[in-house]
C-alpha positions as CSV (number, residue, x, y, z in Angstrom):
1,X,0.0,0.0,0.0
2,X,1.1,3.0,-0.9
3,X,1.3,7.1,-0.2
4,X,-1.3,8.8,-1.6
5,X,-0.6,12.9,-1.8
6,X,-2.7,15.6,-4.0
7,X,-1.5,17.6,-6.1
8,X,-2.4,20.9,-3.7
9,X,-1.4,19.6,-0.9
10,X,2.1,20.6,0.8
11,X,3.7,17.8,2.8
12,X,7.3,19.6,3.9
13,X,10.6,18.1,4.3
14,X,11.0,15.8,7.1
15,X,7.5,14.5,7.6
16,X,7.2,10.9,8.3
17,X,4.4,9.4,6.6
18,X,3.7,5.8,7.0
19,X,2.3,3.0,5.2
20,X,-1.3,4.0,3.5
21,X,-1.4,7.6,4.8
22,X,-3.5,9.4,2.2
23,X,-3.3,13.1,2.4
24,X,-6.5,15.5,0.5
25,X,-6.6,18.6,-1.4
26,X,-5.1,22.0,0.2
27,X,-3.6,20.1,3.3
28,X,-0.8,20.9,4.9
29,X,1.9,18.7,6.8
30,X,4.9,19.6,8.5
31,X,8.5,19.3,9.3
32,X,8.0,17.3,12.3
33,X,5.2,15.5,11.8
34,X,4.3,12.0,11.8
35,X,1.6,10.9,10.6
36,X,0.3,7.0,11.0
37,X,-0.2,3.7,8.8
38,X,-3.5,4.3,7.4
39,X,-4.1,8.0,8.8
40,X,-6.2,10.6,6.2
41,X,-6.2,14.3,5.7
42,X,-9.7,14.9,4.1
43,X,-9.0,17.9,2.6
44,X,-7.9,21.7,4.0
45,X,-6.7,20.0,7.0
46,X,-3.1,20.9,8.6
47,X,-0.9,18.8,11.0
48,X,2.2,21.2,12.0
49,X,4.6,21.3,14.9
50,X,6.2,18.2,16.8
51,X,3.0,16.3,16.0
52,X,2.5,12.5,15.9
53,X,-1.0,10.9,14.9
54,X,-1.0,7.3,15.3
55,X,-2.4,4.8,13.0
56,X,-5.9,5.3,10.8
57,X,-6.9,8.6,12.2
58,X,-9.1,11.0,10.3
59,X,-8.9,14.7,9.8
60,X,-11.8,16.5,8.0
61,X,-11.8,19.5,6.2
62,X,-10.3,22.4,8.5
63,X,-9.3,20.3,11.3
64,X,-6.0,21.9,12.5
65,X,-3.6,19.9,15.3
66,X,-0.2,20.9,16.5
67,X,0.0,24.4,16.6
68,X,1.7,25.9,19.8
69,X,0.0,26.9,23.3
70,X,-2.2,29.6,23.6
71,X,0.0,31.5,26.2
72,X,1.4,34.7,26.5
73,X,5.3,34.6,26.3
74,X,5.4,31.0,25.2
75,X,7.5,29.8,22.0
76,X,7.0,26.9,19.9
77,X,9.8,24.6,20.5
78,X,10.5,20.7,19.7
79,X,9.9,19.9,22.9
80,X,6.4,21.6,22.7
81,X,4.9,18.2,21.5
82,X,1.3,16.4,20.5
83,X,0.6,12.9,20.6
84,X,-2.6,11.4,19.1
85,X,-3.9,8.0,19.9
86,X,-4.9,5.3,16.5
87,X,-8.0,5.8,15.9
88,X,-8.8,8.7,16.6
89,X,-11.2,11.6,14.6
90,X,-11.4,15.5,14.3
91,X,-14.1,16.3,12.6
92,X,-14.1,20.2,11.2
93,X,-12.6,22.9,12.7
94,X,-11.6,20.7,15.6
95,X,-7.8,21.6,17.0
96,X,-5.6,20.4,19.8
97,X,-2.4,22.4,20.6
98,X,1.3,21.1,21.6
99,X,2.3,21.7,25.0
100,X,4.2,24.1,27.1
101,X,8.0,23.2,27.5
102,X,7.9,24.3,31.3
103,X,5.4,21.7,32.0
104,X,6.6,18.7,30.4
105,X,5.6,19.7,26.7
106,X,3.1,16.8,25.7
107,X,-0.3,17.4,25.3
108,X,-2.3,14.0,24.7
109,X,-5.1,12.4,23.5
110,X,-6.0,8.9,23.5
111,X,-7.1,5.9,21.0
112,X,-10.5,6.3,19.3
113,X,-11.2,9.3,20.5
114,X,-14.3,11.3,18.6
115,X,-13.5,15.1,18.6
116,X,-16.6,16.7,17.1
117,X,-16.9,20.0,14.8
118,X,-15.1,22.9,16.4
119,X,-13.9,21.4,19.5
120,X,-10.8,22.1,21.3
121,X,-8.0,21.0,23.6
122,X,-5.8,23.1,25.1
123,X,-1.8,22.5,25.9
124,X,-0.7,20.2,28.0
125,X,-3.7,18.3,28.4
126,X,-3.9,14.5,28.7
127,X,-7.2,12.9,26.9
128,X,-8.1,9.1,28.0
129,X,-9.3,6.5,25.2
130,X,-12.9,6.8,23.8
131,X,-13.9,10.1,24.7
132,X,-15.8,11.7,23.0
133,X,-16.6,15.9,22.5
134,X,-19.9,17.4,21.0
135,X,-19.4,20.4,19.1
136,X,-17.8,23.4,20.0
137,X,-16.7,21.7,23.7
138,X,-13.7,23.7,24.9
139,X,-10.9,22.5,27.2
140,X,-8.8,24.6,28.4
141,X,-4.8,24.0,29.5
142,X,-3.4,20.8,31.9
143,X,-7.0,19.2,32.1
144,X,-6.9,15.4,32.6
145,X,-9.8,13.3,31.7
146,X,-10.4,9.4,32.2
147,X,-11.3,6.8,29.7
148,X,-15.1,6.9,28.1
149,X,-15.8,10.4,29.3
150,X,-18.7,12.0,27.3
151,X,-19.0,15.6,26.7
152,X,-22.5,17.2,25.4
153,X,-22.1,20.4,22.9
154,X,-20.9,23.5,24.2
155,X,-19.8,22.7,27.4
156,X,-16.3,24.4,28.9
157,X,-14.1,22.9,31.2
158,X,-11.4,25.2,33.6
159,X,-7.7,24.6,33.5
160,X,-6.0,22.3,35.8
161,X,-9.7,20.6,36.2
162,X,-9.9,16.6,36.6
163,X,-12.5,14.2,34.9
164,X,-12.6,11.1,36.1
165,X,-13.3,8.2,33.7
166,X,-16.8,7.1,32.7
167,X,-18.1,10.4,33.6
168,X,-20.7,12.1,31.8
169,X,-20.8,16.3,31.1
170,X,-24.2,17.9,29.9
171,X,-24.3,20.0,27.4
172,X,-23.8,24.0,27.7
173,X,-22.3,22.8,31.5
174,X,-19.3,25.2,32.4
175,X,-17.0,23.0,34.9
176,X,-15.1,24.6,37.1
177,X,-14.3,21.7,39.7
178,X,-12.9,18.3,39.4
179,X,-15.9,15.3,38.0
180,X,-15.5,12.2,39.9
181,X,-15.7,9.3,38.1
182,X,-18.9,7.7,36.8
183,X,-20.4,11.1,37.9
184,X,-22.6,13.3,35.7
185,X,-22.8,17.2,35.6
186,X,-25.4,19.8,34.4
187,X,-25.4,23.6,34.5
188,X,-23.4,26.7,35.1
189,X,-21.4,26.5,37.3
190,X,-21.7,22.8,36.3
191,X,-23.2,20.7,39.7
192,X,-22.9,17.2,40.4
193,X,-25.9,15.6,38.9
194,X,-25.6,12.0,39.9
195,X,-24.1,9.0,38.1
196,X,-24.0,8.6,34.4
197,X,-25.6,5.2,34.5
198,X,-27.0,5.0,31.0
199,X,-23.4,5.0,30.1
200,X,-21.8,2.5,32.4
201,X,-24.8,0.4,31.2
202,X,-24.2,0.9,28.1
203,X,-20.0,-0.4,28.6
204,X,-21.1,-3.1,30.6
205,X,-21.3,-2.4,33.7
206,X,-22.9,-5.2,35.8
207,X,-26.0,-4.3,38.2
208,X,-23.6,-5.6,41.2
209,X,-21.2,-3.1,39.6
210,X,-23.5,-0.3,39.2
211,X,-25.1,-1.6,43.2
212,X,-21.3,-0.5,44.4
213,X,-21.0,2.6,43.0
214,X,-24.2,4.1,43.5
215,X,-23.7,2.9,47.5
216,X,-20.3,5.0,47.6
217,X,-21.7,7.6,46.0
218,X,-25.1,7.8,48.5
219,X,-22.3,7.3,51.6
220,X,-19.6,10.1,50.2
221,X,-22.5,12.9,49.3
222,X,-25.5,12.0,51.0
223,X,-26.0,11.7,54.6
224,X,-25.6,13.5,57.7
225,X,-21.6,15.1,59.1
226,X,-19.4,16.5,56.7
227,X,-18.1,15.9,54.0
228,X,-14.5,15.1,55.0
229,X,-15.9,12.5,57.7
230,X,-18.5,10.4,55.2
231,X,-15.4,10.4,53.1
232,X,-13.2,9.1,55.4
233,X,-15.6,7.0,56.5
234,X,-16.7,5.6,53.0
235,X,-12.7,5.3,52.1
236,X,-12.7,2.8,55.2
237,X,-16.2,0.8,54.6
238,X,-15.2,0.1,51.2
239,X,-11.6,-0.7,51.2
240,X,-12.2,-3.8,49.1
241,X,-14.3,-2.7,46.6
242,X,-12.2,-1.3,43.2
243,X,-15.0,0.5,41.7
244,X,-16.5,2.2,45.1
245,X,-12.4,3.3,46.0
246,X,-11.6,4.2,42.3
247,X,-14.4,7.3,43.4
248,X,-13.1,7.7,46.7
249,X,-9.5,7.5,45.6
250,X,-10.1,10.4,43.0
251,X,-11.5,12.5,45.5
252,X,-8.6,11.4,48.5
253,X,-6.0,12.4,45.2
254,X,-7.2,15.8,45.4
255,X,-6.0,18.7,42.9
256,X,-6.1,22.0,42.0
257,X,-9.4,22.2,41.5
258,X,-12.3,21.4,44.3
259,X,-14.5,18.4,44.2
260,X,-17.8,19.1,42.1
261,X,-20.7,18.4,44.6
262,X,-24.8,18.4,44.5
263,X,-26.1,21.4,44.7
């Protein structure tokens, strides 16, 4: 199988394109990227910087990944890098930045990863496997999220801001606090809704599974006392359950960003 790359398209010196990589009309590709066995650049779409897609990703039309952080004062450098898990789309307009040398430089996203029309990610973020944005979503800088999360249209995440895997974010939510995982949020300021059950059905989830979480969750956030003591508590009544202390864990963990509670 062979390279396939139009006649408009620029691909510079240096770019590594592998096996089956077919690159569209107007496209752009640069010096240091590297671009994946099977990967395809619709048309109009641009990879540049110290970019690496892995294999059989798509890019449609306008799609742009690799350019440099959005900060002040901050120059593009080789070590101001983006990494793309196999798999993965960007549908139009979608874009994803390099990140900032000071903080390690990597901004990544994970396998299969569905990154709708006009989405972004920010520098120095680090994207799980299977998520998936809804138009015009908006992540800002060194935001981690967990495999399977689900983000509805229009919704805006703070920097430094944790999602836990398996969580669920409405649409038009602005979060400003860390999402456990499993949770789901609504609104602005986005508030703890409860658990995104219709997706951990939908990936399998067993009802014994969904029994333990939905028991941490009713002993961390529900209840009488505060919240520190049913945590501590919870963290010692299910020691030996994964799923209950992957929740409790997240929250123990802590970050720069507070936990996102009820209202």
């Amino acid at each position: 199988m062979s390279v396939e790359v139009h006649a408009t398209a620029v691909v510079e010196k240096g770019a590594v394109l592998h096996d089956g990589v077919r690159i569209g009309p107007f496209c752009h590709v640069g010096a240091m990227a590297e671009l994946g066995a099977g990967t395809e650049l619709i048309s109009h779409a641009s990879v540049t910087g110290n970019t690496r897609l892995g294999e059989n990703c798509i890019l449609y039309p306008h799609a742009v990944l690799g350019c440099g952080p959005q900060v002040l004062g901050v120059r593009e450098t080789a070590d101001s890098r983006l990494e793309i898990g196999a798999g993965s789309v960007f549908r139009e307009y979608a874009t994803a930045h390099t990140g900032s040398p000071k903080h390690g430089g990597l901004t990544k996203v994970g396998t299969s990863c569905f990154i709708m029309i006009g989405a972004h990610i920010a520098h120095d973020c680090v994207i799980g496997d299977n998520v998936v944005m809804a138009n015009n979503v908006s992540l800002a800088g060194h935001i981690e999220v967990g495999d399977n999360v689900w983000f509805g249209g229009l919704a805006a995440v703070h920097q430094f801001s944790r999602i836990g895997r398996n969580a669920f974010i409405g649409g038009g939510a602005i979060v400003v606090e860390d999402v456990i995982p499993f949770g789901s949020v609504v609104g602005n300021h986005a508030k703890l809704a409860g658990l995104n059950t219709v997706g951990l059905k939908r990936r399998g989830f067993s009802k014994s599974d969904l029994h333990e979480i939905r028991s941490a969750f009713k002993a961390v956030f529900e209840g009488e006392g505060l919240f520190k003591d049913r945590l501590a508590k919870a963290a010692q009544n299910f020691a030996d359950k994964k799923l209950a202390m992957e929740m409790i864990n997240f929250i123990l963990e802590g970050g720069d960003r507070p936990i996102c509670k009820p209202a």
